[in-house]
C-alpha positions as CSV (number, residue, x, y, z in Angstrom):
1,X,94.3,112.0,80.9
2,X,92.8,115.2,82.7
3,X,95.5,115.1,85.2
4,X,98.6,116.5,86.2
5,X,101.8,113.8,88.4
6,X,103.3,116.0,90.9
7,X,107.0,114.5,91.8
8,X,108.2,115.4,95.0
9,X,112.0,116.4,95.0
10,X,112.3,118.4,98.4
11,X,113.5,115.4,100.6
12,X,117.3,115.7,102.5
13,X,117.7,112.5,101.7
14,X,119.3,111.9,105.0
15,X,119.0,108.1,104.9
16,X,120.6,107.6,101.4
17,X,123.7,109.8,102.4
18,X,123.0,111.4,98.5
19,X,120.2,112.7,96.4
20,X,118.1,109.5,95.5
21,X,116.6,111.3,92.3
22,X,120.1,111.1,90.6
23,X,120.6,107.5,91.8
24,X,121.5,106.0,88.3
25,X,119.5,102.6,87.3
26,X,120.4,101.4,84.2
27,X,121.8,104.7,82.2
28,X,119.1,106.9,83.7
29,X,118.4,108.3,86.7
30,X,115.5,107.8,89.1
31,X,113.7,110.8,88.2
32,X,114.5,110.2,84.8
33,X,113.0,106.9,84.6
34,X,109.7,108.6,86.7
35,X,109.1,111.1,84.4
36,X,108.9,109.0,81.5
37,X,107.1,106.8,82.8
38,X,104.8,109.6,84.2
39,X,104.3,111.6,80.8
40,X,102.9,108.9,78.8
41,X,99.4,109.2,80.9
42,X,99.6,112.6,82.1
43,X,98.9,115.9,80.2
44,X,101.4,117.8,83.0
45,X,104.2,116.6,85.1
46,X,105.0,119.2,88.0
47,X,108.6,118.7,89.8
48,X,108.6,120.5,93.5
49,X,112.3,121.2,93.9
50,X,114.6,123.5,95.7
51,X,117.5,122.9,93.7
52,X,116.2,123.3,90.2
53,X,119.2,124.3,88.0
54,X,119.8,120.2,88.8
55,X,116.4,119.2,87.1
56,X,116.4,121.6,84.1
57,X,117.1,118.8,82.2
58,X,114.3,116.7,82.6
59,X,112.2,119.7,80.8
60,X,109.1,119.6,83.3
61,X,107.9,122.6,84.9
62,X,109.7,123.1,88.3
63,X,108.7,124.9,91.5
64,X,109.8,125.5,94.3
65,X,108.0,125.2,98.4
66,X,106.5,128.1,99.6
67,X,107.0,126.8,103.2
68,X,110.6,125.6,103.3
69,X,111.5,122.9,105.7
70,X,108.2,121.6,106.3
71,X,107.9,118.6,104.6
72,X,106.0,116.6,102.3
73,X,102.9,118.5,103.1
74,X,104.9,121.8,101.9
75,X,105.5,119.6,98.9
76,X,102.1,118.9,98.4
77,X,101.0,122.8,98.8
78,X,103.5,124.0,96.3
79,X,102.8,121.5,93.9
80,X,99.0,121.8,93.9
81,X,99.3,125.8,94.1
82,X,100.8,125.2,90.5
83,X,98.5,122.8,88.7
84,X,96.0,123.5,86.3
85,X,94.1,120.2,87.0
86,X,91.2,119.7,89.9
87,X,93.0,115.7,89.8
88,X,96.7,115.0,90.5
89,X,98.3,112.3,90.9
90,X,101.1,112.8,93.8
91,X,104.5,111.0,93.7
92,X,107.7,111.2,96.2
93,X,110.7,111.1,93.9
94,X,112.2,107.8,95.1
95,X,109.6,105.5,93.9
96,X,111.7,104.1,90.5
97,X,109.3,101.7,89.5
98,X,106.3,103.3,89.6
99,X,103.6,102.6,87.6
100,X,101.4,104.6,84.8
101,X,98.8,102.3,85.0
102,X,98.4,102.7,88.6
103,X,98.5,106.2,88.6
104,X,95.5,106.4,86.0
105,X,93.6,103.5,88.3
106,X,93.7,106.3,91.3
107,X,92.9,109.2,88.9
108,X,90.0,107.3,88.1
109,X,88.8,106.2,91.3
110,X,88.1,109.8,92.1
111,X,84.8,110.1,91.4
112,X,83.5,113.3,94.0
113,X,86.6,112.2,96.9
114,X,88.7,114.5,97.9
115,X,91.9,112.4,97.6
116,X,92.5,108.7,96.9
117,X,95.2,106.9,98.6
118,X,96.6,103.6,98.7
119,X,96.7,101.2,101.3
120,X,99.1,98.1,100.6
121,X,100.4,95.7,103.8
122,X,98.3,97.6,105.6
123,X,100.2,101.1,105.2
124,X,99.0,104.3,104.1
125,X,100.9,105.2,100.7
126,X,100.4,109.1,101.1
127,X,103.4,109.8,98.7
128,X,101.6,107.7,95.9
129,X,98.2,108.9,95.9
130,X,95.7,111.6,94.2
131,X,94.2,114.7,95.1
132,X,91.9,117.5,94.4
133,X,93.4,120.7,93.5
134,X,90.9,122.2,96.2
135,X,92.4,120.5,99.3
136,X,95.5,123.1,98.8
137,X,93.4,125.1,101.3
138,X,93.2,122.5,104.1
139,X,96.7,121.8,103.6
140,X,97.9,125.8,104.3
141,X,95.5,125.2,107.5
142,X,97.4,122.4,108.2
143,X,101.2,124.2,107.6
144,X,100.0,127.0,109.4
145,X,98.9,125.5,112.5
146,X,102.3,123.3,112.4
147,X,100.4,119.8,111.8
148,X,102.5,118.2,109.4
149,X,102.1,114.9,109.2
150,X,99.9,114.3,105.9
151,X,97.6,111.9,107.9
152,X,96.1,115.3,109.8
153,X,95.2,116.6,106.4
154,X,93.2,113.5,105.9
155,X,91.1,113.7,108.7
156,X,89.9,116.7,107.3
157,X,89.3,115.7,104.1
158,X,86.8,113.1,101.6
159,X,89.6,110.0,101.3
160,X,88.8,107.1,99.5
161,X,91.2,104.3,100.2
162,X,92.1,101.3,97.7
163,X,94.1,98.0,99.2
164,X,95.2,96.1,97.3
165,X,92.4,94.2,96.8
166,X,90.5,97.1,94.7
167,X,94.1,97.3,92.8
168,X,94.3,94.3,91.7
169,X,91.3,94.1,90.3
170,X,92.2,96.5,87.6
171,X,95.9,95.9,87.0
172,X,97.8,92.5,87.0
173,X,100.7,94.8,88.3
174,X,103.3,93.8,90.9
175,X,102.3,96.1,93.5
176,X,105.3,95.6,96.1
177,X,107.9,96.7,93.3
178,X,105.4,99.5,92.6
179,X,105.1,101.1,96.2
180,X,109.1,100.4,96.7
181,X,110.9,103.1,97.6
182,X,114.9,103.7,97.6
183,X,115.2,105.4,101.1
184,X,118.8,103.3,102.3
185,X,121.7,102.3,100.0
186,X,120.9,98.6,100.2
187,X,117.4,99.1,98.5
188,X,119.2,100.7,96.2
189,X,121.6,97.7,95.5
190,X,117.8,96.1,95.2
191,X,116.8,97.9,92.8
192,X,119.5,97.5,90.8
193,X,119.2,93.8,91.1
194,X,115.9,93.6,90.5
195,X,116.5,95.6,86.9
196,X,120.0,93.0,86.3
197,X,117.6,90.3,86.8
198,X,114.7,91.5,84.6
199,X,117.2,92.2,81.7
200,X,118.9,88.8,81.9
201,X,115.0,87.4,81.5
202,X,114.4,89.3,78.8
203,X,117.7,87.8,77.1
C-alpha cells in the first residue's frame, strides 16, 4: 500500500506509571505486536520517539519531535516531516490490538481529504486516523501559535469522518478492541485477559 503508519512513542505515560510500549502481552511487547501488525500493509513504518536507543530493536526508522513537550500534535509534525508518502496512517503507541485492515480502510477512504478520522461512540479517534503529508504546514501553524489540541488542526483542514457505520461496512472487525487503548494498569490487566481468553478458544 502507497502509505507510510506513523507510531507515536512521545507520550509520559503518566497514567500507566511506566512506558506502555514495553508493556509485555504475550512474549512481545506493545510496539512490538503494532509494528508487525503494521508492516504487513504498509511500505514504511515511522516511530516518533525521544528515547530511541530503546526502539533500535524494532528496526523501523526513528525520529525524534522537533517541538519537544508539545504533544501529540509535535508527534504528528515530526512524523509527517519524515515520510515519503502524501497518505499516512497515524497511530498512538498504546493501541495493542490495532488493526491492518482498518488502517488500509482509512488509507483508502482518502480520496482528495485532507485527513480521515474515526469516529466510534461518538468520539473523535485522532490518534488512529490518516493524513496528507501536506497538512504538516497547518500543523507548524498550529505549534506555533500554541494551539495544541489536534481538534484546532482540523478546523482548518478537509476531514472526512467514518463512524462506525461506514467501518463496518468494509470489515467484520471488532472495533471496540480496535480503538482500545492501555492508558491505566487495569486496561492493561484487560488486555491481557482478553489475549488469555482468545488463546484458551483457540485450544
Amino acid at each position: 500500500m502507497k502509505a507510510a503508519a506513523i507510531i507515536l512513542s512521545g507520550g509520559k505515560s503518566s497514567r500507566m506509571g511506566t512506558n506502555k510500549a514495553l508493556l509485555k502481552l504475550n512474549e512481545k511487547t506493545t510496539i512490538e505486536r503494532m509494528v508487525d501488525i503494521l508492516k504487513v500493509y504498509f511500505d514504511d513504518i515511522i516511530l516518533v520517539t525521544n528515547d530511541m536507543e530503546t526502539y533500535q530493536s524494532l528496526g523501523v526508522k526513528m525520529v525524534s519531535d522537533h517541538y519537544p513537550g508539545k504533544g501529540p500534535l509535535a508527534g504528528f509534525h515530526a512524523g509527517l516531516l519524515a515520510t515519503d508518502y502524501d497518505v499516512n496512517f497515524i497511530v498512538a503507541c498504546d493501541m495493542p490490538f490495532i488493526s491492518g485492515e482498518l488502517a488500509s480502510t482509512l488509507v483508502k477512504k482518502m480520496d482528495h481529504y485532507d485527513a480521515v478520522v474515526p469516529v466510534v461512540n461518538g468520539k473523535m479517534q485522532t490518534l488512529c486516523a490518516v493524513f496528507q503529508q501536506k497538512t504538516v504546514k497547518k500543523i507548524e501553524e498550529c505549534i506555533e501559535n500554541g494551539r495544541l489540541p489536534i481538534k484546532h488542526l482540523l478546523e482548518h483542514v478537509n476531514v472526512l469522518y467514518v463512524t462506525e457505520k461506514d467501518l463496518e461496512v468494509d470489515s467484520n472487525i471488532d472495533l471496540e478492541r480496535v480503538f482500545f487503548n492501555m492508558n491505566h494498569p487495569h486496561e492493561y490487566e484487560d488486555a491481557k485477559k482478553w489475549l488469555e481468553a482468545d488463546d484458551a478458544g483457540r485450544m
